[in-house]
Structure formats: structure tokens, C-alpha cells
C-alpha positions as CSV (number, residue, x, y, z in Angstrom):
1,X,0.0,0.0,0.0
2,X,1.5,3.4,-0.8
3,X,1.9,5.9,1.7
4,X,-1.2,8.1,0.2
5,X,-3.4,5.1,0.3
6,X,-2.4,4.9,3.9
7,X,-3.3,8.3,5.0
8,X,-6.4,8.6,3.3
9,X,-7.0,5.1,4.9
10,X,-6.5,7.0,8.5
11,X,-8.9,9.5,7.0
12,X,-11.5,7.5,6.5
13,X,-11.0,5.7,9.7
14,X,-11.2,9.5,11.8
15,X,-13.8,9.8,9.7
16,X,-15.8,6.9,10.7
17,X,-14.9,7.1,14.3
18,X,-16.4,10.7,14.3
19,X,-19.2,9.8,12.0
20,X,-20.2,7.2,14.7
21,X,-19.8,9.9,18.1
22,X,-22.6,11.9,16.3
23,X,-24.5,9.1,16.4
24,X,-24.4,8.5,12.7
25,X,-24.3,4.1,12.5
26,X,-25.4,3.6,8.6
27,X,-22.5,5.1,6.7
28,X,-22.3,5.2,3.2
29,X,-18.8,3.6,2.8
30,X,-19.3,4.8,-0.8
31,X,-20.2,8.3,-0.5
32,X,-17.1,8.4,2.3
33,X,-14.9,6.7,0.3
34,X,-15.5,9.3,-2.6
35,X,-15.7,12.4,0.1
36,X,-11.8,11.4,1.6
37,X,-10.7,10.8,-2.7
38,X,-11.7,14.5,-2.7
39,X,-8.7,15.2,-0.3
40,X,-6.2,13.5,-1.5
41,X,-4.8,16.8,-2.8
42,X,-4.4,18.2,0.9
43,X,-4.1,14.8,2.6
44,X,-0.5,16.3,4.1
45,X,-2.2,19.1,5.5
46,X,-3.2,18.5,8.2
47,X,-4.8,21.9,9.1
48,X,-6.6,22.1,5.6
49,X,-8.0,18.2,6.6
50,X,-9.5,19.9,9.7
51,X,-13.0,21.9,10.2
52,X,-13.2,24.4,12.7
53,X,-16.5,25.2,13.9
54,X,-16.3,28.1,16.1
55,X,-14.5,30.2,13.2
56,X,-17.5,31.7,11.1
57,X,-15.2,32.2,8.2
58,X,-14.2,28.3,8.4
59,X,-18.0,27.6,8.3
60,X,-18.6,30.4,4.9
61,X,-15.7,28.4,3.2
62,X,-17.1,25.3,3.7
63,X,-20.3,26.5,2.3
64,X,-19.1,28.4,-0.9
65,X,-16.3,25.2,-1.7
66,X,-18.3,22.7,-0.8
67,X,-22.3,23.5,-0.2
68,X,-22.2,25.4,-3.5
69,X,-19.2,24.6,-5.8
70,X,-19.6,20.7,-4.8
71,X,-23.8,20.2,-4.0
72,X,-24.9,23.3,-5.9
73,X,-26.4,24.2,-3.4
74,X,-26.9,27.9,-4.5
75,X,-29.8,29.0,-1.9
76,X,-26.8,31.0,1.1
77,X,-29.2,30.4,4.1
78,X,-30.0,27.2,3.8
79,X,-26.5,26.2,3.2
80,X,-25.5,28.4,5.9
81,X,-27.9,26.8,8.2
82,X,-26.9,23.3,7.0
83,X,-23.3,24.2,7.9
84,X,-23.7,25.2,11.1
85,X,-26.3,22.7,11.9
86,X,-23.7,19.9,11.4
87,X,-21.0,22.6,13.3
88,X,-23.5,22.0,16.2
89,X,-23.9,18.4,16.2
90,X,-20.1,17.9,16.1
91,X,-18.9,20.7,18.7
92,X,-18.3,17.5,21.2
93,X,-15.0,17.1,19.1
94,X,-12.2,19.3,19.0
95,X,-10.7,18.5,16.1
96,X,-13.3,17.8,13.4
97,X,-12.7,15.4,10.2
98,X,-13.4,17.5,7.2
99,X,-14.3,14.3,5.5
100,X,-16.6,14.1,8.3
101,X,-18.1,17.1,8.0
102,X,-18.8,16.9,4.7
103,X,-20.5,13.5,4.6
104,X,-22.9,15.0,7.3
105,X,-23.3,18.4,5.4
106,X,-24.6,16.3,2.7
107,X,-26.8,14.0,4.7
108,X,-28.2,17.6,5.9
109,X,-28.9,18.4,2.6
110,X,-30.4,15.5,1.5
């Protein structure tokens, strides 16, 4: 296994762990496995592979790169309120998975 197959294997791993604290037990292994793919770009950093959800800009990023670019999701507020809706549910953990976060934003969205 090649050393980027093994860190997005930790990645999806985190990912899972976390999925699983916010009480989330049916995971799409393929939506996740195609959600930590996504990263493979930043998959060295590890700041970028992290969501803070306290920091409001953070939150606006993830909804204009992710919400809008990724879901076209184009309605602002209802991404916004998607956003921090899974913020909320995963403020129990400090250090927050983006592939995490993005697998719920999308389960939010529907």
C-alpha cells in the first residue's frame, strides 16, 4: 500500500470514528470513500484536513467550496444553516474530520 493510500486510509478511519460519536451508525462507505478521494490533494495538510467550527469564516468556506461549488447548493441560508447545523452536532469534538463534516453536510442536505 502506498503511503497516500495509507493516510487517506487514516482519514477514512477518523472519519468513521467521528461519523459514529454523532450518532451517525449507517454510513455510506461509498459516498465516504468518494468524500476522503476528494482530499487526496491536501491529505498532508493537516490543518486544511481539519474543520473548525467556532470560526465563522471556516464555516462560509465550507459552504461556498463545498455547499455550492460541490452540492450546488446555490440558496446562502439554507446552506448556511446546514453548515452550522452539522457545526452543532459535532462541537463535542475538538478536532473535526473534514471528510466528516462533509458527509454529514450532505446527509443535511439531502
Amino acid at each position: 500500500m502506498s503511503e497516500l493510500h495509507e493516510k487517506l486510509a487514516k482519514l477514512k478511519t477518523q472519519a468513521t470514528n467521528q461519523l459514529n460519536e454523532c450518532g451517525v451508525s449507517d454510513i455510506d462507505d461509498e459516498l465516504l470513500d468518494k468524500l476522503v478521494g476528494n482530499l487526496r490533494l491536501i491529505v498532508d495538510n493537516k490543518d486544511a484536513l481539519l474543520v473548525s467550527g467556532a470560526d465563522e469564516s471556516e464555516l462560509e468556506t465550507v459552504r461556498k467550496n463545498f455547499v455550492v461549488k460541490k452540492l450546488g447548493v446555490e440558496d446562502k441560508e439554507k446552506g448556511a444553516t446546514m453548515v452550522k447545523a452539522v457545526a452543532d452536532k459535532m462541537s463535542g469534538i475538538r478536532m473535526k474530520n473534514r471528510a466528516a463534516f462533509y458527509y454529514m453536510v450532505q446527509q443535511e442536505l439531502g
